[in-house]
N, CA, C and O of each residue as an XYZ file, in Angstrom:
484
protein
N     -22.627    -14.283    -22.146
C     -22.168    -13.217    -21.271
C     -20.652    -13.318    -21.122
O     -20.155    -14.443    -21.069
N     -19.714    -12.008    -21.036
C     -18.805    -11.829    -20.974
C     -18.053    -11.552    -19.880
O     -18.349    -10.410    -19.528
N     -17.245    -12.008    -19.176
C     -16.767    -11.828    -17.773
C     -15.572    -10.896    -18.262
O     -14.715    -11.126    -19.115
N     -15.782     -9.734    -17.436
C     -14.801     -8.502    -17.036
C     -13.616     -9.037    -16.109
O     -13.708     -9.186    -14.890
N     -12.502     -9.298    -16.876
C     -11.187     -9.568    -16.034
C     -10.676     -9.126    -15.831
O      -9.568     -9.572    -16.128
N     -10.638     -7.699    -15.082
C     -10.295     -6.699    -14.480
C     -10.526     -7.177    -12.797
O     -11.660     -7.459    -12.410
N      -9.534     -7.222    -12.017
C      -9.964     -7.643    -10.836
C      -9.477     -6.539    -10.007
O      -8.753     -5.717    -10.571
N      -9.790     -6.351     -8.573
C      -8.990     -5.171     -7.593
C      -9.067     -5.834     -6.650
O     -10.027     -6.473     -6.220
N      -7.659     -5.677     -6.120
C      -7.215     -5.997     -5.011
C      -7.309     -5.139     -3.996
O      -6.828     -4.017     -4.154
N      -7.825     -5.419     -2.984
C      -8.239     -4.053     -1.687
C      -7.560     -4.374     -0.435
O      -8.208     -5.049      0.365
N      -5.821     -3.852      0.035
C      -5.508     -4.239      1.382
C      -6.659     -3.152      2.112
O      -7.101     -2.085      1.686
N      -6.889     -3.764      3.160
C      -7.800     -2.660      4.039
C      -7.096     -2.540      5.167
O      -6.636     -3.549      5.701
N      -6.854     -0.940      5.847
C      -6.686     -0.982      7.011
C      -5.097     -1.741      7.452
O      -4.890     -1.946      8.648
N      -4.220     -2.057      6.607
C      -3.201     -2.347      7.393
C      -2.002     -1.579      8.194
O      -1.085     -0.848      7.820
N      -2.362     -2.000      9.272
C      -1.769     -1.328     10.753
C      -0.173     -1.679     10.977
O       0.315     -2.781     11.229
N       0.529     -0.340     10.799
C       1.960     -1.106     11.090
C       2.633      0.096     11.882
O       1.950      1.044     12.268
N       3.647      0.037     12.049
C       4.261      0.964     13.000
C       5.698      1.211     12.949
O       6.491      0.419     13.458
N       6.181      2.619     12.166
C       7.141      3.061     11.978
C       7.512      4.325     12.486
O       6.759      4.972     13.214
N       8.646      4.715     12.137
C       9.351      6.034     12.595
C       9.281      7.042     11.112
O      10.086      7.202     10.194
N       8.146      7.510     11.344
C       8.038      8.635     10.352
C       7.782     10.400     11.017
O       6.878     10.935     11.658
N       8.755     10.745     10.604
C       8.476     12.457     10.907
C       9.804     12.997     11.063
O      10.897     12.438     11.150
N       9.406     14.422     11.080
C      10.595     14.943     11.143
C      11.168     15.779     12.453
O      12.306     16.218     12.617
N      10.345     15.838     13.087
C      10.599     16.376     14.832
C      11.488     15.439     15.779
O      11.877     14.310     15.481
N      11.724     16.085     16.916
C      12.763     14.798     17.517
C      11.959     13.814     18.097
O      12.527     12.726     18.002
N      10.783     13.727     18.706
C       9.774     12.967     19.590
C       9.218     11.902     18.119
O       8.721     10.832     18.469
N       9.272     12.104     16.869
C       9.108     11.474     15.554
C      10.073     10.656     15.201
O       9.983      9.529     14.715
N      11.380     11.530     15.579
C      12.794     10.945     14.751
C      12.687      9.499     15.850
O      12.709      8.356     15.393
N      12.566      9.810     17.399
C      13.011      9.025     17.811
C      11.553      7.909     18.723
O      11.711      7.310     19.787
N      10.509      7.933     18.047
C       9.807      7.075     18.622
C       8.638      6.286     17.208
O       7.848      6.758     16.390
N       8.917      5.485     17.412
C       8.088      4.559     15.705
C       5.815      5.133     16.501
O       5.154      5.229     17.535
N       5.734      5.275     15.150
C       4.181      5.682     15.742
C       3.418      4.784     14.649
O       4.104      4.173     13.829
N       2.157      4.696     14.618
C       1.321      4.142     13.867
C       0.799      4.795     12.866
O       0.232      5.884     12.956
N       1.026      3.940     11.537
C       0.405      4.793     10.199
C      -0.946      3.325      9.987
O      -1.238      2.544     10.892
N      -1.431      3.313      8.855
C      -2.890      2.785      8.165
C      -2.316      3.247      6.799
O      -2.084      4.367      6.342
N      -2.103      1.418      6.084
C      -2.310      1.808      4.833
C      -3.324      0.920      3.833
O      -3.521     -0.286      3.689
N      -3.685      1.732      3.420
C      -4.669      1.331      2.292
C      -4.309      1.037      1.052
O      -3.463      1.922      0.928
N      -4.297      0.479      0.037
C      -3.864     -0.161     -1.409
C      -5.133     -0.769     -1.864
O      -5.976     -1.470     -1.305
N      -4.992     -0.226     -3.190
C      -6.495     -0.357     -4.288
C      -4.979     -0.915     -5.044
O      -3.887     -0.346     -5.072
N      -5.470     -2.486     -5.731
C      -4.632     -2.630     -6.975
C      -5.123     -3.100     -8.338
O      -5.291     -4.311     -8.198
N      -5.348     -2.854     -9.234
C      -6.363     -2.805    -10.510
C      -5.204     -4.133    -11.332
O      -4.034     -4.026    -11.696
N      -6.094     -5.233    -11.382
C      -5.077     -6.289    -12.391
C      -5.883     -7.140    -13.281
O      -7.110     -7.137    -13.182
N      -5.401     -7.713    -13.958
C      -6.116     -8.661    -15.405
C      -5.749    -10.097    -14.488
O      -4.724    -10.692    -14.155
N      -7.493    -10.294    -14.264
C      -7.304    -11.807    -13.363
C      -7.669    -12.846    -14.375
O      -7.813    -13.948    -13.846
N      -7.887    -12.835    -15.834
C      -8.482    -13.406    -16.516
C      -7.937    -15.178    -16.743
O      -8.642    -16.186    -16.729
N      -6.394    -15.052    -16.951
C      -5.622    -16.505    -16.780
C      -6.500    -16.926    -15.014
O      -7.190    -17.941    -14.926
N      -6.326    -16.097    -13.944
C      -6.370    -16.570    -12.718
C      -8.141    -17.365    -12.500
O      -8.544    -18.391    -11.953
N      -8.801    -16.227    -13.263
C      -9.888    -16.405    -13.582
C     -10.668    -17.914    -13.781
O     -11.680    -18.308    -13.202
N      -9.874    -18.589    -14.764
C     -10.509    -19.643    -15.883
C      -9.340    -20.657    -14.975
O      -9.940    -20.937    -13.937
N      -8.243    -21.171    -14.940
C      -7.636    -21.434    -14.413
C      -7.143    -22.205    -12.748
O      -6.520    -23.220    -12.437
N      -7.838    -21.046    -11.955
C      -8.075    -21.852    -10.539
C      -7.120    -21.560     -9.845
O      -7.338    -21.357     -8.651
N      -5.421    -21.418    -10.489
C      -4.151    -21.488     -9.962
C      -3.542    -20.261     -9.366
O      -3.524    -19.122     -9.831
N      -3.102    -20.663     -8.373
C      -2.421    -19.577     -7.700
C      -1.053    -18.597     -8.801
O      -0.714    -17.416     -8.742
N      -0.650    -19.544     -9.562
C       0.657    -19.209    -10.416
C      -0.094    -18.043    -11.352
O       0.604    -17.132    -11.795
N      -1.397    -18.079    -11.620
C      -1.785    -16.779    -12.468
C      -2.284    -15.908    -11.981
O      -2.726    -14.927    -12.580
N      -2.320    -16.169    -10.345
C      -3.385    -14.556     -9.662
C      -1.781    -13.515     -8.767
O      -0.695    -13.803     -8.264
N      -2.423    -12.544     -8.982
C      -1.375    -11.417     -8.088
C      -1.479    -12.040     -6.748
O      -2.512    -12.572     -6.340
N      -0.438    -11.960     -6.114
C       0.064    -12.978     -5.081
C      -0.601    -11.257     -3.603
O       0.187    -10.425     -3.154
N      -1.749    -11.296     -3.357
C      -1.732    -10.101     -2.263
C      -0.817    -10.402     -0.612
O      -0.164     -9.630      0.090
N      -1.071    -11.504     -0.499
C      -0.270    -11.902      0.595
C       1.934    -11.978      0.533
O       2.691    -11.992      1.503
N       2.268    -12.006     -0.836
C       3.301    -11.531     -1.155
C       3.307     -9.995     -0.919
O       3.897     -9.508      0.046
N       2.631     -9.247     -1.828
C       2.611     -7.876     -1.616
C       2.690     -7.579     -0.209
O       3.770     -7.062      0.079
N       1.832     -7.748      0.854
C       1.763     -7.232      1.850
C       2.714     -7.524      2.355
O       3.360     -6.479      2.437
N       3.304     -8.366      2.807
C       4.511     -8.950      3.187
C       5.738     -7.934      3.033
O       6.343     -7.393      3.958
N       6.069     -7.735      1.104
C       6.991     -6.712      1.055
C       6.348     -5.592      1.817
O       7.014     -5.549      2.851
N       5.408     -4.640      1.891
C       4.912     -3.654      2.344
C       5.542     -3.571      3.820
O       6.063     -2.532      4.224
N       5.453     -4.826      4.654
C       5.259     -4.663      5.888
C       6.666     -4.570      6.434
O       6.953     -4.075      7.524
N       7.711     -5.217      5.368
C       9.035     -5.332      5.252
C       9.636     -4.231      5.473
O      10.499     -4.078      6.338
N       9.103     -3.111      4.472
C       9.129     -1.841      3.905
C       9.579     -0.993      4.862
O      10.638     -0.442      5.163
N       7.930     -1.079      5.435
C       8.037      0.077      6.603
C       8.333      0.017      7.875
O       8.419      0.956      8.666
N       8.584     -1.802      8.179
C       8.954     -1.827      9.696
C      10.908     -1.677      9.700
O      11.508     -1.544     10.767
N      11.451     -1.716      8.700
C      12.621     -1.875      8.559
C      13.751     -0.347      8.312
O      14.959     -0.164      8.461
N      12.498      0.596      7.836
C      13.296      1.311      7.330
C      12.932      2.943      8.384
O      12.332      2.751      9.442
N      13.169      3.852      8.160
C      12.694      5.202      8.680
C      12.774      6.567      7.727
O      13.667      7.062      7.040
N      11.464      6.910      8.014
C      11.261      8.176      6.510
C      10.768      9.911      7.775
O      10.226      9.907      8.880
N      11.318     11.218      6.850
C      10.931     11.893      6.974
C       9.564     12.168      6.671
O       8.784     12.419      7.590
N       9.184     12.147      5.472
C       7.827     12.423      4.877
C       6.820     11.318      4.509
O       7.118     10.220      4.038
N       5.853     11.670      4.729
C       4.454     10.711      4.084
C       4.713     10.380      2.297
O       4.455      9.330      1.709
N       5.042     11.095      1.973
C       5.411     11.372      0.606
C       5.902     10.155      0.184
O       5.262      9.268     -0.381
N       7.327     10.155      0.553
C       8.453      9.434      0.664
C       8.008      7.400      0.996
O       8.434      6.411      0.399
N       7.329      7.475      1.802
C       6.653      6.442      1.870
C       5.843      6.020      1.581
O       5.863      4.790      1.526
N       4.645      6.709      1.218
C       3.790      6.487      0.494
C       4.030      5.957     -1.158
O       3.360      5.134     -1.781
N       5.180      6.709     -1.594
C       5.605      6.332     -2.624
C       6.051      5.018     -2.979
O       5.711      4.298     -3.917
N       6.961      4.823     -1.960
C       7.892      3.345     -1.706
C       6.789      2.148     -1.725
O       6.799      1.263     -2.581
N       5.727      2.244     -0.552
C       4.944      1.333     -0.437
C       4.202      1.200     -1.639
O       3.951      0.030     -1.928
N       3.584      2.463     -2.785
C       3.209      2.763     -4.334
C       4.253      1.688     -5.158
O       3.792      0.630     -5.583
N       5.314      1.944     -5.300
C       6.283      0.712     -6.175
C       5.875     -0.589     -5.986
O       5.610     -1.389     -6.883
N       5.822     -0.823     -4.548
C       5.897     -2.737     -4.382
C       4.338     -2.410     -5.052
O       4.095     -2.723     -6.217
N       3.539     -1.889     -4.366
C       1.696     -2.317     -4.839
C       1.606     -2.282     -6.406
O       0.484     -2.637     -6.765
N       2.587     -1.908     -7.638
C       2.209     -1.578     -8.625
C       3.463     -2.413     -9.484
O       3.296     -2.679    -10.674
N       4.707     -2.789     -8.773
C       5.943     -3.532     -9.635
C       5.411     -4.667    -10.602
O       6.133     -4.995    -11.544
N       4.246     -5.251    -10.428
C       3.781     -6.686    -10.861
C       3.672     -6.413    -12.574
O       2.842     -5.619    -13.016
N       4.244     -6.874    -13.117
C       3.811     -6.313    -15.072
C       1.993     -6.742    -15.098
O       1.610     -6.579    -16.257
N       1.013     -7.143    -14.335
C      -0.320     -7.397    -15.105
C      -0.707     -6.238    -13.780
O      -1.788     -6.583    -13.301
N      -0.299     -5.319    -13.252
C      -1.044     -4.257    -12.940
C      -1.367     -3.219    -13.579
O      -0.396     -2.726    -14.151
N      -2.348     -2.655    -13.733
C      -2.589     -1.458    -14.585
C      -3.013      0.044    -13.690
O      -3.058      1.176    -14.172
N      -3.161     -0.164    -12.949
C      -3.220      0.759    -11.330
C      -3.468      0.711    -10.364
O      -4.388      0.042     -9.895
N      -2.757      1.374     -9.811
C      -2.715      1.319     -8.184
C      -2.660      2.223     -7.569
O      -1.976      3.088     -8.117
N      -3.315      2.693     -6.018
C      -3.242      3.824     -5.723
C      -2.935      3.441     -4.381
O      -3.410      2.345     -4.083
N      -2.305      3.995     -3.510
C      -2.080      3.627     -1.909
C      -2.487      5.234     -0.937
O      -2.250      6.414     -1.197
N      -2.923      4.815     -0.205
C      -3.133      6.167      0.913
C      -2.255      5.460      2.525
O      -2.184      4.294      2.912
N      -1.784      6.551      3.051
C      -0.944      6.611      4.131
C      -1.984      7.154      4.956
O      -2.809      7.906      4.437
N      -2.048      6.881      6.121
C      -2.695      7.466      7.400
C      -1.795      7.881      8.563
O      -0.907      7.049      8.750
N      -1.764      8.817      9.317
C      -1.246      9.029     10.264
C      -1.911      9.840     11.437
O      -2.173     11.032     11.601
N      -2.111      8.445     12.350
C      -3.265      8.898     13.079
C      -2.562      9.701     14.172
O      -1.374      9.603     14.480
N      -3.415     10.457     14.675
C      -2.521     12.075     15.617
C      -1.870     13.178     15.298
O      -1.506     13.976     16.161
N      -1.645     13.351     13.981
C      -0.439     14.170     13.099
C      -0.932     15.617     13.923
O      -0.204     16.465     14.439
N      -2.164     15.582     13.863
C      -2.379     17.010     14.155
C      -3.528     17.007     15.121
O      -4.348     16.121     15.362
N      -3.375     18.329     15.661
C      -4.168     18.466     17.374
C      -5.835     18.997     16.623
O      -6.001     19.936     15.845
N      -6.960     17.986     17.201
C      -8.104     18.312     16.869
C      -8.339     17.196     15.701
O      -9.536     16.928     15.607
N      -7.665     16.606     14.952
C      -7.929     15.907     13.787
C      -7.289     14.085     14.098
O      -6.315     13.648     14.711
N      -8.361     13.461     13.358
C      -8.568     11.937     13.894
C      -7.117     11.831     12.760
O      -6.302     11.390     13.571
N      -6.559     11.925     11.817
C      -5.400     11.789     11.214
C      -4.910     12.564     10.339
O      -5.478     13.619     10.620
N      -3.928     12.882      9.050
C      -3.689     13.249      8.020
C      -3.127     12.099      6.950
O      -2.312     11.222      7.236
N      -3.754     12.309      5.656
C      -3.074     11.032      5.209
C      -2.647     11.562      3.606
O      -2.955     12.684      3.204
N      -2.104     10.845      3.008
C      -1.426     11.276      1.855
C      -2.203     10.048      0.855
O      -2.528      8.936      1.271
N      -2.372     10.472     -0.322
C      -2.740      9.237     -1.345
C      -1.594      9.544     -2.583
O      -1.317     10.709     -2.867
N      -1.075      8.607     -3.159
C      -0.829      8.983     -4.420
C      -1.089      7.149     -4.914
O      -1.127      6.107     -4.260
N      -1.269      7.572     -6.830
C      -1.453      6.670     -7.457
C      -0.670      6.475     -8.873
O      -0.267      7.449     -9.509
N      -0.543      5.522     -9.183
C      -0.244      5.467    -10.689
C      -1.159      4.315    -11.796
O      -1.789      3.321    -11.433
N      -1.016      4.729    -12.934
C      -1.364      4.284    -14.344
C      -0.487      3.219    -14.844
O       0.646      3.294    -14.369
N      -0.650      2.384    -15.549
C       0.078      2.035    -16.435
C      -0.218      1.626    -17.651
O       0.680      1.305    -18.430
């Protein structure tokens, strides 16, 4: 039998809190987003191996992520979603990754709005 070394990495649910939007009550008060990251990688060295030096480091990743968004301030979901998309996918043994943004309250009647984008490689 052949082991599939394709591994995914799943942040779930990470809760952080920035200044995203474009209204003044947005510009000027940090609110809570939820982000999610699917990351598709070849664990096969990490696999056989045991060693930390051959697996995607997720606790690095998140780290930059959290860096990301507590440090900086964005108009659009877009815009960030994207940014936080680079760090989840910079690693050369990723082959895809997709991140979704949450933003819980965006709109009256609805539990959030969230943005996904992904890439290939």
């Amino acid at each position: 039998m052949q082991l599939n070394n394709s591994a995914i990495i799943k942040i779930k649910n990470l809760r952080l809190r920035t200044y995203i939007g474009i209204n003044e009550e947005e510009v000027n008060n940090k609110q809570d987003i939820i982000i999610n990251a699917k990351i598709h990688y070849c664990a096969k060295n990490a696999s056989i191996s045991d060693n930390m030096n051959d697996a995607l480091n997720y606790r690095t990743i998140t780290k930059k992520i959290i860096d990301l968004v507590e440090s900086q301030r964005f108009s659009l979901l877009e815009k960030l979603t994207a940014d936080i998309l680079h760090i989840a996918s910079e690693h050369d043994s990723v082959s895809f990754a997709e991140v979704e943004v949450d933003k819980p309250y965006a709109l009256r009647f609805a539990d959030s709005v969230s943005l996904t984008l992904s890439i290939s490689k």
